[in-house]
C-alpha positions in Angstrom: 0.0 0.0 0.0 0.8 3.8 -0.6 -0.1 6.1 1.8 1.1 9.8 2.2 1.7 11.7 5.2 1.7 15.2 6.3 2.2 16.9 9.4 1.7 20.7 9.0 3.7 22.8 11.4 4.3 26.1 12.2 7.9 26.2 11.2 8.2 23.6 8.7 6.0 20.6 6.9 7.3 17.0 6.6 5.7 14.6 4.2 6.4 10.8 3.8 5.4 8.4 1.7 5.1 5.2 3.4 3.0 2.0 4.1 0.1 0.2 6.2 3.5 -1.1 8.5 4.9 2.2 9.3 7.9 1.8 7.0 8.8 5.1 5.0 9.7 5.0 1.6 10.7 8.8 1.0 10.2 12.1 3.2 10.1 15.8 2.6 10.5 18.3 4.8 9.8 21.8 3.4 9.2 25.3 5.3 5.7 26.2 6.0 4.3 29.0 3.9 2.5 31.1 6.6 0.0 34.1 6.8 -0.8 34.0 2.9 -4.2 31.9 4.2 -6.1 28.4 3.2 -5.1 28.8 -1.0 -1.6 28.8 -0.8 -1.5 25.9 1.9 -3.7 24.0 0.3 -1.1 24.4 -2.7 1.7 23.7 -0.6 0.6 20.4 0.2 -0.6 19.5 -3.5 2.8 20.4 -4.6 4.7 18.3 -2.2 2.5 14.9 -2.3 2.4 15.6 -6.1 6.4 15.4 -5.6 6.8 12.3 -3.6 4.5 10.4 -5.7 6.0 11.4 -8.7 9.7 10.9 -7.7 8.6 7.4 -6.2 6.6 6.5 -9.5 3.2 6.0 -7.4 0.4 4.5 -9.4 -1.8 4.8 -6.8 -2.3 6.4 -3.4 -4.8 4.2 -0.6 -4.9 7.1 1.9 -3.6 10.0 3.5 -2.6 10.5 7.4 -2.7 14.4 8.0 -1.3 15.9 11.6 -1.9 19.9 12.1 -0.9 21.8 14.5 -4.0 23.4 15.7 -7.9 22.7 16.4 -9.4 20.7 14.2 -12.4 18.4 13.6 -11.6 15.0 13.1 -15.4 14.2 11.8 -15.5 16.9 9.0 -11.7 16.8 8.1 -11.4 20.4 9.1 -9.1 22.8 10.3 -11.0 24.8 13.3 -8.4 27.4 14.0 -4.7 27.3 14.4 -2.3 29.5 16.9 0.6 29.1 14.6 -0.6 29.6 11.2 -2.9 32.6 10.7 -5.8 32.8 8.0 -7.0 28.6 7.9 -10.0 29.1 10.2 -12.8 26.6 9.4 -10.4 25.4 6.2 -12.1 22.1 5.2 -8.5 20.5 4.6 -9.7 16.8 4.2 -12.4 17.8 1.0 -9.5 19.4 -0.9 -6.8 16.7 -0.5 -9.3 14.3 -1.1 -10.2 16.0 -4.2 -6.8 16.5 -5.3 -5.0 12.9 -5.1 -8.3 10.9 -5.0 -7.9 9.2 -2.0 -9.0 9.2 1.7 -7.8 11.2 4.3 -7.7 10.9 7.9 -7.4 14.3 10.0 -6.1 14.6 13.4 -4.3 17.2 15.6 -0.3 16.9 15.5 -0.1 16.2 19.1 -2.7 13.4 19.2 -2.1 11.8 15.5 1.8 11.7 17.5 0.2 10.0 20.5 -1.4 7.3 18.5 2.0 7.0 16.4 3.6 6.3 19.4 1.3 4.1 20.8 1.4 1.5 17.2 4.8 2.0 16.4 6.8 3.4 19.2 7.6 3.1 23.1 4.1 3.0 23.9 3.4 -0.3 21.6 4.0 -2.9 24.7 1.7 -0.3 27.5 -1.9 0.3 27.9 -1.4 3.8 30.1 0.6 6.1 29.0 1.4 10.2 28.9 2.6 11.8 25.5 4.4 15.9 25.6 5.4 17.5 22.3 7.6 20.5 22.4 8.4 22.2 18.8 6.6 25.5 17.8 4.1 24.9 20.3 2.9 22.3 23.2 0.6 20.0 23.1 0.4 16.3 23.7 -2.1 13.1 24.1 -2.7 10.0 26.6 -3.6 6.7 26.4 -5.7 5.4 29.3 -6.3 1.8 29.6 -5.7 1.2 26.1 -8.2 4.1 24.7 -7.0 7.3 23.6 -8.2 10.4 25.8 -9.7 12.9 23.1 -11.7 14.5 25.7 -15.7 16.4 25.1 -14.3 18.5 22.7 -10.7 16.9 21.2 -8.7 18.9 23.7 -7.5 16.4 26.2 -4.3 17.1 25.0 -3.5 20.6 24.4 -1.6 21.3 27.5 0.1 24.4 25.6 -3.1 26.0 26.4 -3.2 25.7 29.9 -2.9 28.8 31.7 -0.5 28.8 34.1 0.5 32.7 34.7 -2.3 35.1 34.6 -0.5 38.1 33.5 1.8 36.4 31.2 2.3 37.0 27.3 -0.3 36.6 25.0 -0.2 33.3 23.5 -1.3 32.7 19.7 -5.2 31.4 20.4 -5.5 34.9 22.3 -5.5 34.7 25.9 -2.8 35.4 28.1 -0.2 33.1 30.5 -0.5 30.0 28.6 2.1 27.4 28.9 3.2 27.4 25.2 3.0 31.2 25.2 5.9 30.9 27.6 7.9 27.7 27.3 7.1 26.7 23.5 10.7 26.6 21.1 9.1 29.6 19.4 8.5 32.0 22.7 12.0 30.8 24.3 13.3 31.8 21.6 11.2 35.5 21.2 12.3 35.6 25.0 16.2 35.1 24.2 16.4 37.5 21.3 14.4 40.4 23.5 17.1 39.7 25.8 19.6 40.1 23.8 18.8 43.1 22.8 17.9 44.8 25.6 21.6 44.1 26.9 22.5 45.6 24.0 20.7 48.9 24.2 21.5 48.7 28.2 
């Protein structure tokens, strides 16, 4: 089987082509194109799975895996908002992949589509119960709980980025203030150690 993955970041996208086993056959990894909104994504993505299936001589894709960093609904394949990467609100992702390569596609926030990765192919394979953290552009994570995954009422179990842990703090990217990835995500440590810098400088 042929089956192509994305997981959309807000730094970079990495697609692989790979199989129903896990095994990858050929990867990209490509900056993400940011604040131009859902047209020039979507064209993103066409232009890099168009790529790997072409440079791998694909006759035929059986599905597409896509991980986004952001709200989303599973159900409708689409994008709800994202913290990251401005302009996809209510982007119905799933529809225009679908459309495109003419295959199905499975939709699921980077954090948790990570969390079930891990729990198929990874440390969590042998375990039941289990805890998941991811730490890139933002925070977010996933947990197994007696063999189910925790999605929680509305698929946020796992975004502990958006937990607010200092009332006054910086504004983080979904709009309040004081949340965890607003303050300890690899995007806001490193806001926090250039501000630094410079204010040394100008000291």
């Amino acid at each position: 089987m042929n089956i192509l993955g994305f997981d959309v970041g807000g730094t970079k996208i990495s697609a692989v082509l790979g199989d129903e086993h896990g095994k990858i056959k050929a990867t990209i990894r490509k900056p993400t194109i940011k604040h131009l909104g859902k047209n020039r994504l979507r064209d993103q993505l066409f232009e890099i799975g168009d790529q790997l299936i072409k440079e791998n001589n694909v006759k035929k894709l059986d599905g597409i895996g896509v991980i986004f960093a952001g709200l989303v609904d599973q159900e409708k394949g689409m994008i709800i908002t994202s913290p990251n990467i401005l302009g996809l609100d209510n982007f119905m992702i799933s529809a225009a992949l679908k459309d495109h390569f003419r295959a199905d596609v499975v939709l699921e926030n980077d954090a948790t589509g990570a969390t079930i990765a891990e729990r198929l192919f990874g440390s969590g394979k042998n375990t039941d119960n289990f805890l998941y953290l991811t730490l890139s552009t933002g925070i977010g994570g996933g947990a197994f709980v007696n063999g189910k995954l925790m999605r929680g009422q509305h698929g946020l179990a796992g975004e502990f980025g958006h937990m607010v842990i200092m009332s006054n703090g910086p504004t983080c990217g979904c709009g309040r203030k004081g949340c965890l990835e607003a303050i300890a995500s690899g995007k806001s440590v490193s806001r926090r150690v250039s501000e630094s810098i410079t204010a040394v400088r100008d000291s």
